[in-house]
C-alpha positions in Angstrom: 22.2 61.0 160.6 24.5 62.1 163.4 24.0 60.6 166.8 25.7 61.8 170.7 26.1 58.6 172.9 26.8 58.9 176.5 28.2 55.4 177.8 28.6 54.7 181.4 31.3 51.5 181.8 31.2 49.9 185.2 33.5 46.7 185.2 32.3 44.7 188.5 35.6 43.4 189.5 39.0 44.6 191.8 41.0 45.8 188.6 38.1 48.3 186.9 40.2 51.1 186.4 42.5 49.3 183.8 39.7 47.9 182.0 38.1 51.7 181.5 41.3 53.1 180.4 42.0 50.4 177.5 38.1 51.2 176.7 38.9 54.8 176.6 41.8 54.7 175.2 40.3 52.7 171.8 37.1 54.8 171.7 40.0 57.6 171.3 41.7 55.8 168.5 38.5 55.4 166.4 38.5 59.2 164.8 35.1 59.6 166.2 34.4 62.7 168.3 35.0 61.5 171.8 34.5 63.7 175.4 35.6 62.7 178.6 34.5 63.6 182.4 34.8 61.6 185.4 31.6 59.6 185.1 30.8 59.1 181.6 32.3 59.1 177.9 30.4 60.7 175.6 30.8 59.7 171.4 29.6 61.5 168.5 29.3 61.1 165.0 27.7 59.7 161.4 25.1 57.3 163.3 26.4 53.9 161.2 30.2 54.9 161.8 29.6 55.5 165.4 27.4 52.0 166.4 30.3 50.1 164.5 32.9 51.4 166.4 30.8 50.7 170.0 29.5 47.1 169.0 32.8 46.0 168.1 34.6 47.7 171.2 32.3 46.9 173.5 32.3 42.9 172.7 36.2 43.1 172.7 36.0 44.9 176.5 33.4 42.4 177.8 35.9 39.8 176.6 38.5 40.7 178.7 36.5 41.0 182.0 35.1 39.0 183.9 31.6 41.0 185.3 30.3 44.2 184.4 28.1 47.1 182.8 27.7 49.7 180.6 24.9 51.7 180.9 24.1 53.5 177.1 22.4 56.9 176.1 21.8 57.6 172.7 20.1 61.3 171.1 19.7 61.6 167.9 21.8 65.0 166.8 25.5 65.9 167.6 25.7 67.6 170.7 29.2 67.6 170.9 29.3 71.6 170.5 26.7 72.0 173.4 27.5 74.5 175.9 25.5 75.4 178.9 23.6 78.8 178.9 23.0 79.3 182.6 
């Protein structure tokens, strides 16, 4: 089953930026299907592939911060072809 996740990070603290990169930058590492815009992240893939990656990099960025959130979206298909038709 393939799944399309938007995530939303939000680190509540003076040096966010950094933290969203290194986030980023490890979701992009993972081989998963990964679009960017300026306020959200979007992942797709094989449903059991895709939650692996997010538990384990989302408890590694909470870690390293000291406040934050990350607000989650989660459809069940790949959307990672859609395209707008208006």
């Amino acid at each position: 089953m393939n799944i399309s996740v938007e995530l939303t990070f939000s680190p509540l603290q003076n040096d966010f930026e950094a933290h969203i990169i290194n986030f980023i930058k490890k979701l992009r590492a993972s081989g998963l299907t990964i679009l960017e815009n300026p306020l959200s992240t979007q992942v797709f893939g094989n449903y059991d592939e895709v939650m692996k990656v997010l538990q384990s990099e989302i408890k590694i960025a909470f870690e390293l911060m000291d406040k934050g959130l990350l607000y989650m979206k989660i459809v069940k298909s790949d959307r990672s072809e859609y395209e707008p038709t208006f």
